[in-house]
Backbone bond lengths (Angstrom), bond angles and torsions (degrees), N, CA, C in turn:
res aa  C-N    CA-C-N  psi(-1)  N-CA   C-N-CA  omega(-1)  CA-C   N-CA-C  phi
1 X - - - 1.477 - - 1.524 109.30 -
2 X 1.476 120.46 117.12 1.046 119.47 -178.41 1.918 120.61 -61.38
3 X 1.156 104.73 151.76 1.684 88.72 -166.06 1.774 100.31 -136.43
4 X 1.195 129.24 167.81 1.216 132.91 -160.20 1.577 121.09 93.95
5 X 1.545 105.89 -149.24 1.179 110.03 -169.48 1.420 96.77 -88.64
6 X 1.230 126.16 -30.63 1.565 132.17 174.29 1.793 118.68 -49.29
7 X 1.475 118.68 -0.39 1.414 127.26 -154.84 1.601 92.28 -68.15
8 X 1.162 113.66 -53.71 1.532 134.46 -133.33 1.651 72.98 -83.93
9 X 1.254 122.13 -78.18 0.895 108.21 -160.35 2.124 138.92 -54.18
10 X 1.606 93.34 -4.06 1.623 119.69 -173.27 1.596 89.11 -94.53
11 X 1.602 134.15 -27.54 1.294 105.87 -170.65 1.615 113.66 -95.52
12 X 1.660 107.82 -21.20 1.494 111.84 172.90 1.756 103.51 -146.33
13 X 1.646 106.91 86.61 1.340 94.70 167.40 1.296 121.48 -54.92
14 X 1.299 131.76 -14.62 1.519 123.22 -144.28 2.064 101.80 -99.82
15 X 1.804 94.91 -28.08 1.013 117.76 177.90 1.481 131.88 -82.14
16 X 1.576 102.21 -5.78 1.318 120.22 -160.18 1.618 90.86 -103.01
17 X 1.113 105.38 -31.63 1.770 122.80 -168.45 1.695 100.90 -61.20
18 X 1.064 102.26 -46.47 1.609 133.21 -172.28 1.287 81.64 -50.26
19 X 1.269 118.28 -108.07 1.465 135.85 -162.45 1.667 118.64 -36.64
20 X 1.803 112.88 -26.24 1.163 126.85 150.38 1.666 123.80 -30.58
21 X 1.407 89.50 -65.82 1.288 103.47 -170.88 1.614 133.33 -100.98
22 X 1.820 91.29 18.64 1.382 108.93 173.06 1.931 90.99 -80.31
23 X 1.436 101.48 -71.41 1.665 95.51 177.21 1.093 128.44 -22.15
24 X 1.457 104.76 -68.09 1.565 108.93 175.01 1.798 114.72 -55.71
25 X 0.873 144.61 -63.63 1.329 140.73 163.68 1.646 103.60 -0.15
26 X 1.469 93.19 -55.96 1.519 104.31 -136.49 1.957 95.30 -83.69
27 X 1.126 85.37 -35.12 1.485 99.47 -179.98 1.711 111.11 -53.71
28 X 1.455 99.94 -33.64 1.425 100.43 -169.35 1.237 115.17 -84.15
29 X 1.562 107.86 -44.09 1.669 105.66 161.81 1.560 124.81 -45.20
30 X 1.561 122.13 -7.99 1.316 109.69 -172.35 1.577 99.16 -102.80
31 X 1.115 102.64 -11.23 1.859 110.86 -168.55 1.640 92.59 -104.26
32 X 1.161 136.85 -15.33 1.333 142.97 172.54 1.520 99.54 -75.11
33 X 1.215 115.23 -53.22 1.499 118.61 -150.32 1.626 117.06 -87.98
34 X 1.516 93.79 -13.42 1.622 116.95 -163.19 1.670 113.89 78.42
35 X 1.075 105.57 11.30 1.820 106.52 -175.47 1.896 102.37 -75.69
36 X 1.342 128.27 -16.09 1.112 111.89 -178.93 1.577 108.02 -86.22
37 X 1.587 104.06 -27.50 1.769 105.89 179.23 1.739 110.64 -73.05
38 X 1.100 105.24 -38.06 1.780 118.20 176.33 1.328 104.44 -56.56
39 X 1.469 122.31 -26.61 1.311 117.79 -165.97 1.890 109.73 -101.32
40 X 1.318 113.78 20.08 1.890 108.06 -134.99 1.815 53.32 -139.35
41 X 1.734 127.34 -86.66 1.319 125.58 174.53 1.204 123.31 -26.12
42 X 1.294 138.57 -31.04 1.537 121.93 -171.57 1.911 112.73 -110.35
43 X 1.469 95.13 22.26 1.329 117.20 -179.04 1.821 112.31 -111.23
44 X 1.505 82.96 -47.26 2.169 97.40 -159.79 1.379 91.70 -92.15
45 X 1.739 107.31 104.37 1.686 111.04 132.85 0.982 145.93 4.03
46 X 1.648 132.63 105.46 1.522 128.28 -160.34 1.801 93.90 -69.55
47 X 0.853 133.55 133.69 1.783 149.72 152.24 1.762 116.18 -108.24
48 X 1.334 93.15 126.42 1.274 128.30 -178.15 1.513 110.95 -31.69
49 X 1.580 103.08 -58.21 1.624 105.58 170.43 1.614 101.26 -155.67
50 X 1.678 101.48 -178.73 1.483 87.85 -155.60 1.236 106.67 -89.62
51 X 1.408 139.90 129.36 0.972 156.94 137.63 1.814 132.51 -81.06
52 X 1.163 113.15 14.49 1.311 118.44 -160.84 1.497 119.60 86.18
53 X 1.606 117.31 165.90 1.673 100.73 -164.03 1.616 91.40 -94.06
54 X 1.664 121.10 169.27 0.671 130.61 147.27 1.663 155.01 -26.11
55 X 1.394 114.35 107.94 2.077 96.16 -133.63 1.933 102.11 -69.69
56 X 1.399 107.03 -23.85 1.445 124.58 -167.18 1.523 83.22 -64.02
57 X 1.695 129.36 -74.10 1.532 118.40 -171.64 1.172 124.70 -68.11
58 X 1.892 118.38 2.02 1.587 98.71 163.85 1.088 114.96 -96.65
59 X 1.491 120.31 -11.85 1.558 123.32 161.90 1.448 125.60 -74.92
60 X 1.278 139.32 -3.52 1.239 152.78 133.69 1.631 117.45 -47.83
61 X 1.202 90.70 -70.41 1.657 99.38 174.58 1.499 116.46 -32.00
62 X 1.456 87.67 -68.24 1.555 107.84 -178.52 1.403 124.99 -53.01
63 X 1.412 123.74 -25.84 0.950 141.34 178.32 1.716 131.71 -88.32
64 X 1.438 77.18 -12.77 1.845 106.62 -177.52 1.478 98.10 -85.57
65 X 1.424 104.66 -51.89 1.661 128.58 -175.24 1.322 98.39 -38.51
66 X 1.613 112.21 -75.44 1.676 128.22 -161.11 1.309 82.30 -57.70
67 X 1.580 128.99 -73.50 1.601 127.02 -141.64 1.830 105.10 -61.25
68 X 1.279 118.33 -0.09 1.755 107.61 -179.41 1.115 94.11 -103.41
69 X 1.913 139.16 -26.71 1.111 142.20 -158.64 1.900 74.84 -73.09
70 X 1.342 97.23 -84.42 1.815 103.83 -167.89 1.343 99.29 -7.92
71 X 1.593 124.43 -74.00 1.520 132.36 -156.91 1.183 112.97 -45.88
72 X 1.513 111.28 -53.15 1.567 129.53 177.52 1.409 112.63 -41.53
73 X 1.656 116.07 -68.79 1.280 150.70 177.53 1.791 112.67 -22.70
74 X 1.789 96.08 -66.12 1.640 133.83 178.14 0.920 92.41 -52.78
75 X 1.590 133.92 -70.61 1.364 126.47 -137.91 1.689 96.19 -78.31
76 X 1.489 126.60 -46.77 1.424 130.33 -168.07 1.488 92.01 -57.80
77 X 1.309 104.85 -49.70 1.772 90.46 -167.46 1.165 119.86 -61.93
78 X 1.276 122.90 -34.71 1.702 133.65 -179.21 1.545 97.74 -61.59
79 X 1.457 122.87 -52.26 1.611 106.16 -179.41 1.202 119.39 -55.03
80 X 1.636 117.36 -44.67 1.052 123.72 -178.61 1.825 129.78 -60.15
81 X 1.861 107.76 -11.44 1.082 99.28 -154.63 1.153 127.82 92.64
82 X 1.522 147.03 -13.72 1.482 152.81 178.90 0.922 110.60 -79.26
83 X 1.698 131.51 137.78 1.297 138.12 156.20 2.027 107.69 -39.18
84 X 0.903 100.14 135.20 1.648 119.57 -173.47 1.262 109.18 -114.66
85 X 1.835 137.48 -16.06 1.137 111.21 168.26 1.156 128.55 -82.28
86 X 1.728 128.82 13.58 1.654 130.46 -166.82 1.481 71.54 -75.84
87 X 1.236 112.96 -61.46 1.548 120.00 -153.81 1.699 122.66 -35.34
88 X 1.100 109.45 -16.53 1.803 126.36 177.19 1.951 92.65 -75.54
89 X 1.587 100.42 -54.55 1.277 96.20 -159.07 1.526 103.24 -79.98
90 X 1.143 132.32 -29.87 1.811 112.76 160.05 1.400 105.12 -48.19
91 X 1.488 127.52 -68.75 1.574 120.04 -139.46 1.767 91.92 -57.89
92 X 1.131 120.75 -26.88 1.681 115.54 170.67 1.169 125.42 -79.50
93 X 1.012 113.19 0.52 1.619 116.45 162.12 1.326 117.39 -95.73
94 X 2.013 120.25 -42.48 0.974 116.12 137.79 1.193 153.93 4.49
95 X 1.618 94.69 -66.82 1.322 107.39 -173.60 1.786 107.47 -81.42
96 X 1.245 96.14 -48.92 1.725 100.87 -177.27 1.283 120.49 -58.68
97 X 1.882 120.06 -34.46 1.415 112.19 160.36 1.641 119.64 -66.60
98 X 0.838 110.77 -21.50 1.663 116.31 -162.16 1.919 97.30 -79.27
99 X 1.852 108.66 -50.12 1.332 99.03 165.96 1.567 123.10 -65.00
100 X 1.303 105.25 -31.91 1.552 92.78 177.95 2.091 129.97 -62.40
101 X 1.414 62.27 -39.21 2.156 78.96 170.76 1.340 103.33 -52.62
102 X 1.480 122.52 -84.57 1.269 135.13 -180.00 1.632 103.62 -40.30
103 X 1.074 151.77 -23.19 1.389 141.98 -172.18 1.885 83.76 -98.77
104 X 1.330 109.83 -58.82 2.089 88.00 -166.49 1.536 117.33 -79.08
105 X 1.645 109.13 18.15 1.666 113.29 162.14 1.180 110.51 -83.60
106 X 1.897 118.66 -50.67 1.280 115.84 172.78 1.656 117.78 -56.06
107 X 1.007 124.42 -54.11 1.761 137.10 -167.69 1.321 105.24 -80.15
108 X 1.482 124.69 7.18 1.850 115.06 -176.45 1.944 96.01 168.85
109 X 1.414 105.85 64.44 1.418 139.33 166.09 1.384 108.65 -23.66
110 X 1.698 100.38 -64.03 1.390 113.90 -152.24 2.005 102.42 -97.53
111 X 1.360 124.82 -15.84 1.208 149.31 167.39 1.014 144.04 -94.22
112 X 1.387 120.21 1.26 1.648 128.25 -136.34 1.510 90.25 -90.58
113 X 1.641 111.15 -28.61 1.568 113.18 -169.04 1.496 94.87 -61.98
114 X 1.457 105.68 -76.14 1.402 108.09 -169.76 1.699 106.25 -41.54
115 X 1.418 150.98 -67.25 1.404 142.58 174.28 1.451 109.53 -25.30
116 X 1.351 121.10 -51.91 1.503 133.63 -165.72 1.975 86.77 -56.13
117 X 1.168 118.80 -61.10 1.523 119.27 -128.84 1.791 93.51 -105.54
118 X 1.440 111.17 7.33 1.606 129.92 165.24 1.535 101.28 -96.29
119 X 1.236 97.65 -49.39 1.851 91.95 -165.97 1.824 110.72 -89.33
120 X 1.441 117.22 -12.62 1.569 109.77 143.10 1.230 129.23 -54.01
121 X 1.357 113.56 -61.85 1.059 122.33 175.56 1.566 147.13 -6.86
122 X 2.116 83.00 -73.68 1.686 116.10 149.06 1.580 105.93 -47.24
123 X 1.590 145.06 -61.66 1.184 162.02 -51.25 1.941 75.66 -163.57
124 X 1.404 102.33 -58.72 1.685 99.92 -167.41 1.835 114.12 -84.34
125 X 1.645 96.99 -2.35 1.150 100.40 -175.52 1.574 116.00 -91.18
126 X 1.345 101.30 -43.27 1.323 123.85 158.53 1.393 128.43 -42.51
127 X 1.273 120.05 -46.56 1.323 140.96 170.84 1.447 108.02 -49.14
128 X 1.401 117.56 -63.79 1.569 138.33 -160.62 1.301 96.24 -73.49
129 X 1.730 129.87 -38.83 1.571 127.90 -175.98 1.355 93.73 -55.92
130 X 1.906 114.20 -60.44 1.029 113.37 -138.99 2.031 114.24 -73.80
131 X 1.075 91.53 -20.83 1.694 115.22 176.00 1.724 111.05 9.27
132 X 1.964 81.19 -71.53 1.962 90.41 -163.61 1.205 90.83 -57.48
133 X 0.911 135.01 -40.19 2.078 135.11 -160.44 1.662 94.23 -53.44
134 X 0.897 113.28 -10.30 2.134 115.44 -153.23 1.770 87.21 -120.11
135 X 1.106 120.69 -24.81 1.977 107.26 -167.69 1.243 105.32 95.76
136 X 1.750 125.67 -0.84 1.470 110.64 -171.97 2.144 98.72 -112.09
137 X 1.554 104.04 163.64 1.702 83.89 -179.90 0.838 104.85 -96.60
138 X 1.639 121.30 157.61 1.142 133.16 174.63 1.771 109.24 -43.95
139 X 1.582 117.24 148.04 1.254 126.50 -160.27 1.845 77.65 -116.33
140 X 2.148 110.40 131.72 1.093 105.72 178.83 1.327 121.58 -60.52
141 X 1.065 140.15 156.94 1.864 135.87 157.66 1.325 123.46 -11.61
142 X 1.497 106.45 -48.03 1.291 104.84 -152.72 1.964 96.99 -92.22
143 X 1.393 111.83 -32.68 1.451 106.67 168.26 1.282 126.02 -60.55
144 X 1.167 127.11 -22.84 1.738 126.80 -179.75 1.154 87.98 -94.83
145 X 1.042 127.21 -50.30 2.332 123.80 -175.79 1.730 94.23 -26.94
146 X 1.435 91.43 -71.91 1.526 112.55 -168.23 1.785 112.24 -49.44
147 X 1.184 119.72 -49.91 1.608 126.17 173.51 1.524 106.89 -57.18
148 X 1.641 117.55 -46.92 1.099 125.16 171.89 1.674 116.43 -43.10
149 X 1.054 107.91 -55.64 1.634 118.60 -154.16 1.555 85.04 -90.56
150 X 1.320 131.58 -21.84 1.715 115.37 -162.19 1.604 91.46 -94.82
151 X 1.189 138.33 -17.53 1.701 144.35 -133.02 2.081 76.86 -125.44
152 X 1.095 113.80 -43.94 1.501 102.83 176.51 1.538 109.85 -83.99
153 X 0.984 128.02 -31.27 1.310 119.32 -177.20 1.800 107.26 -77.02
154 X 1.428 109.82 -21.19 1.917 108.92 162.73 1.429 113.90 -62.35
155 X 1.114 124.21 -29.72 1.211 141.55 -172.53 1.392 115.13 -81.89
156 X 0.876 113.67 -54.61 2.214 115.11 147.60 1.025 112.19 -19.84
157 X 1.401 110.34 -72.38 1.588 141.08 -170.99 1.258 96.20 -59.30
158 X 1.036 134.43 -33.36 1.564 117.15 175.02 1.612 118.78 -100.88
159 X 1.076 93.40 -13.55 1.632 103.08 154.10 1.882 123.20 -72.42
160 X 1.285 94.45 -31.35 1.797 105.66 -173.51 2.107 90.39 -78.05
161 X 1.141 123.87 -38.14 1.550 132.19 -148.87 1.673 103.91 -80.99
162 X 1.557 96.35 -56.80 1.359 119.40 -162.47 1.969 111.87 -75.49
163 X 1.546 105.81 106.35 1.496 88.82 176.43 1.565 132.50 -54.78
164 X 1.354 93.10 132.11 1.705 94.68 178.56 1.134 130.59 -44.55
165 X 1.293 125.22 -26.42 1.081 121.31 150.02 1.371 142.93 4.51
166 X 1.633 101.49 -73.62 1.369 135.16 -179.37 1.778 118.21 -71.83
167 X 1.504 98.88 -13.39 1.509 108.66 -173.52 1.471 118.81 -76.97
168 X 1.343 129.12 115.50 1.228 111.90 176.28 2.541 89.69 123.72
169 X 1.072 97.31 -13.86 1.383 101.56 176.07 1.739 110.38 -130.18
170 X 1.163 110.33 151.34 1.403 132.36 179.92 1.766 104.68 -54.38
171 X 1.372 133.18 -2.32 1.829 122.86 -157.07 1.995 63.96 -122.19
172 X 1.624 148.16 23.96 1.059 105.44 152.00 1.723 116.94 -93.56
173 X 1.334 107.87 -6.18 1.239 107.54 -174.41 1.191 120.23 -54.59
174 X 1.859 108.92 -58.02 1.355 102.93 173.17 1.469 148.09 -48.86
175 X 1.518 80.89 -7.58 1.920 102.16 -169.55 1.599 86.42 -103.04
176 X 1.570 138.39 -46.58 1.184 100.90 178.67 1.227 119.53 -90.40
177 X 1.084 156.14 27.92 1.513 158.04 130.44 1.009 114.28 -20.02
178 X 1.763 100.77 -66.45 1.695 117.26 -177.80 1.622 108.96 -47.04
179 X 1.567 113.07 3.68 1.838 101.09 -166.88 1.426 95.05 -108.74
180 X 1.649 101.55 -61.43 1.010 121.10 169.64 1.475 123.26 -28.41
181 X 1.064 125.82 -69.59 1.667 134.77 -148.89 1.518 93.78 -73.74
182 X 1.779 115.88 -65.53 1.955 94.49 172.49 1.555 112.79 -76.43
183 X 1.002 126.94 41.36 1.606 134.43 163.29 1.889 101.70 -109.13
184 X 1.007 100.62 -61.27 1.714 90.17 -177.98 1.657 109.75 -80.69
185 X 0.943 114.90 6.03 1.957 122.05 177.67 1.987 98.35 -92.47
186 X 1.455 102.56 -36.25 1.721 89.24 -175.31 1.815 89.66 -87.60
187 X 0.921 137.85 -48.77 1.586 125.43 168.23 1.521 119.07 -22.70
188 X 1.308 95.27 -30.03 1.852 89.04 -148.57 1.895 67.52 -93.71
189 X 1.342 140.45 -73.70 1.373 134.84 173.07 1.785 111.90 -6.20
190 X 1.599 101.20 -56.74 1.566 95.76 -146.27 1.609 97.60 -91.14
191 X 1.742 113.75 11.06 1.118 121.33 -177.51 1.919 111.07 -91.07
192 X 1.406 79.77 -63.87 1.557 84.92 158.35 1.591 143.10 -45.04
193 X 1.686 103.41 -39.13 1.000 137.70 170.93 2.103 106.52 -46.07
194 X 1.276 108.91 -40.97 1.190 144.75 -141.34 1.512 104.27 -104.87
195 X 1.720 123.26 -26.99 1.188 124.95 -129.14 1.003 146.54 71.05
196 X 1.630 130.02 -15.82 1.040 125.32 -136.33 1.343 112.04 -112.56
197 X 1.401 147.02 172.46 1.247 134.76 177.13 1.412 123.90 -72.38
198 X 1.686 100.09 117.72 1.794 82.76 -169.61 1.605 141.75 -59.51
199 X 1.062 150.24 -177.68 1.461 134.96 160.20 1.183 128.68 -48.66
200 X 1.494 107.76 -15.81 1.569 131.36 -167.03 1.605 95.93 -86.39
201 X 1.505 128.30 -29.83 1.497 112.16 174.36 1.078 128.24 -101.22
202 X 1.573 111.94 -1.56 1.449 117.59 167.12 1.665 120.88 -101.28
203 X 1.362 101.86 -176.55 2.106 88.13 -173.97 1.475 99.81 -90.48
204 X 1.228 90.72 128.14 1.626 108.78 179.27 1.634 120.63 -127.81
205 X 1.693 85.98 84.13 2.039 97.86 -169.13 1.892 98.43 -80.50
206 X 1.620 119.53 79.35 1.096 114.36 -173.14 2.442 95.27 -121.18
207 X 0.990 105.21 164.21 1.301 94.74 157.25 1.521 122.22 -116.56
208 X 1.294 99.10 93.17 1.512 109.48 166.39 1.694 133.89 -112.54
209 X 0.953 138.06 -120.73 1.724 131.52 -153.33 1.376 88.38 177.52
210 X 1.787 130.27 18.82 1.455 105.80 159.31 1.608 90.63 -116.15
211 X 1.973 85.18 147.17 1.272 98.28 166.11 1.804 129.86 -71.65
């Protein structure tokens, strides 16, 4: 019996997809509509000049972000029948990649990619040692390598997509999600596809919208 965050998705891929793409939907209508920027503005503190945003309102934000994904997430899965507690443990991973991004855009502009895809790295390696300590088995080398390097290279891609603009503030998350989430969904496909262990059983510190 497969075990981890990958469960949900080994007992009903078809169902897991579903609930995937309720988030994402939903995500897009708010970045379509301007409701995620309206919501980032009536939070963040006018400042004098720019210094980066405020860390108290990007951790709100951010936290608002993950905690509607969770709600969304829970409720689809409960109709559907899906285990609903992975879903606690994404929106917290969520949240912690999403603050970390947004903190090494402001503090390292021109680098933040390269920091991001050094300090996973450590982050995915660590994870996979630490496994048995958690009840889950260790994920071989070469499957977290692979989640690693495919989950950073989405993250490019949402760096190449997403106007710069937005970089360096909490309203880029929602815009890179939209890259992210069907970026690590055809991985986890072309993995399987492949044999191989999907992204879903190795540590995958990415910010996306699958449960």
């Amino acid at each position: 019996m497969p075990s981890g965050a990958d469960a949900r998705f080994s007992e009903s891929p078809t169902r897991s997809a579903a609930v995937a793409a309720v988030g994402w939907l939903l995500s897009l209508i708010a970045v379509a509509t301007g409701l995620a920027d309206r919501a980032y503005a009536a939070i963040a503190p006018p400042l004098p000049w720019r210094t980066g945003p405020a860390g108290w309102a990007v951790f709100v934000y951010l936290a608002a972000f993950a905690g509607a994904w969770l709600a969304v997430t829970a409720g689809a899965a409960a109709l559907l029948r899906l285990r609903r507690d992975l879903s606690l443990v994404r929106a917290g991973v969520l949240l912690v990649t999403s603050s970390t991004i947004v903190a090494l855009q402001v503090l390292m502009p021109y680098r933040w990619l390269f920091a991001w895809v050094a300090c996973t790295l450590a982050m995915s390696a660590a994870t996979a040692y630490l496994a048995p300590l958690l009840g889950q088995p260790r994920p071989r080398p070469i499957a977290w390598l692979l989640a690693w390097g495919w989950t950073s290279a989405g993250l490019w891609l949402a760096q190449v997509v997403v106007h710069p603009y937005f970089a360096g503030q909490p309203t880029f998350i929602p815009r890179a999600v939209l890259v992210t989430t069907p970026w690590v969904a055809v991985g986890i496909v072309v993995a399987r596809r492949m044999r191989l262990e999907p992204p879903h059983r190795s540590p995958r510190w990415t910010p996306d919208l699958l449960p």
